[in-house]
C-alpha positions as CSV (number, residue, x, y, z in Angstrom):
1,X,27.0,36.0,-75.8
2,X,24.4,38.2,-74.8
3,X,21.6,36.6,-73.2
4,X,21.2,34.0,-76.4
5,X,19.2,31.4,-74.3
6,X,16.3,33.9,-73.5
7,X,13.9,33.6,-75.6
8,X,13.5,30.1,-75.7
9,X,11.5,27.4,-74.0
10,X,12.9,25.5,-71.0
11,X,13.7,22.7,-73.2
12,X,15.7,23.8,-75.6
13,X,17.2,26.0,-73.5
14,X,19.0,23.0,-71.0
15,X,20.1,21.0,-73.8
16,X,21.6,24.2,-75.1
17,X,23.0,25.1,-71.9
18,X,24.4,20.9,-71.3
19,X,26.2,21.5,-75.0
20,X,27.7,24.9,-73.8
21,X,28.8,23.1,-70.9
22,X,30.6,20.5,-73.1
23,X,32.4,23.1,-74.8
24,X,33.6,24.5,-72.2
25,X,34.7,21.0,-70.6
26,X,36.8,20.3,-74.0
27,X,39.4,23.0,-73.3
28,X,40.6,26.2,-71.9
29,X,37.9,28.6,-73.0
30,X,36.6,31.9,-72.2
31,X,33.0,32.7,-72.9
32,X,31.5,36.2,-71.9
33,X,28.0,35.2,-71.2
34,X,25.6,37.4,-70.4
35,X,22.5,36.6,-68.4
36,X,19.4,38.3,-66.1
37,X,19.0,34.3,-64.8
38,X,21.2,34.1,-61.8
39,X,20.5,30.0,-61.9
40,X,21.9,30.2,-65.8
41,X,24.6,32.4,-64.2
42,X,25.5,29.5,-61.1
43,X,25.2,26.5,-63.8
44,X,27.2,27.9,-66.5
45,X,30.0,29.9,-64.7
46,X,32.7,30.3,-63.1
47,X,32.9,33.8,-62.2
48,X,29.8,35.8,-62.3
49,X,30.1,39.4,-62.6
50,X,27.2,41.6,-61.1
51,X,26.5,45.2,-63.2
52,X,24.9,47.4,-60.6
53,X,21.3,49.4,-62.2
54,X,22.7,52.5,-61.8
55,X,25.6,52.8,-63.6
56,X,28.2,52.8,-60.6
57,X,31.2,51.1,-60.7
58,X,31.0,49.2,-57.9
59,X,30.6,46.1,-60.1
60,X,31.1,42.9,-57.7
61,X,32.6,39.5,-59.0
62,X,31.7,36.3,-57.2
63,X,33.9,32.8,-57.5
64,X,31.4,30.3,-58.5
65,X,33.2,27.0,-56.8
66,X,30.3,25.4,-57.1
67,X,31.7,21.5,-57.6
68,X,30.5,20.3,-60.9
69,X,28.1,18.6,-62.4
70,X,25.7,21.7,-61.0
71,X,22.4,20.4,-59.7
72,X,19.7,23.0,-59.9
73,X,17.8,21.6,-57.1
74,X,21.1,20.7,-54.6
75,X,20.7,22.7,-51.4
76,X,24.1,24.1,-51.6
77,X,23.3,25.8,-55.2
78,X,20.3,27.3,-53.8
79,X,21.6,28.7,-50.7
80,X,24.5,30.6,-53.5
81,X,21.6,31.4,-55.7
82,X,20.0,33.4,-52.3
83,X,23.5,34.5,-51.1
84,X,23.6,36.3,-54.9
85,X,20.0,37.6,-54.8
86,X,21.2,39.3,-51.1
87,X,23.7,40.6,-52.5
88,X,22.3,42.1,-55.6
89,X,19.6,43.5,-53.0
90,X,22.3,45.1,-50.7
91,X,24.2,47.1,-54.2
């Protein structure tokens, strides 16, 4: 899925993101999803992969063990979501 939530408004967007959850919940699944929203990324994941700008392939993966249910506001998802962004700034 490439970046299918994007263009819509916050909204619809969680409830489409708490059904895609479901889904995945019902069964062993794999789901390539691809997103710029490194929140989207830390809710719906479990592995996040990280494409460097230039083209390299130093391409860095990241365990999300983030316990679920995710909590957007939960102190341990935002220190991961800055613990990505550091990253991202340091490829």
């Amino acid at each position: 899925m490439d970046e299918p939530f994007v263009s819509l408004d916050a909204p619809t967007r969680f409830e489409l993101q708490k059904l895609l959850l479901k889904l995945l919940e019902s069964g062993d699944k794999t789901i390539f999803f691809v997103t710029h929203d490194i929140s989207e990324a830390l809710l719906l994941s479990d592995k996040i992969l990280i494409f460097p700008s230039d083209n390299t392939q130093d391409i860095k993966m990241i365990d999300n063990n983030l316990k679920h249910p995710r909590n957007r506001d939960e102190k341990v998802f935002i220190d991961e979501k800055i613990r990505i962004y550091s990253l991202i700034d340091s490829i």
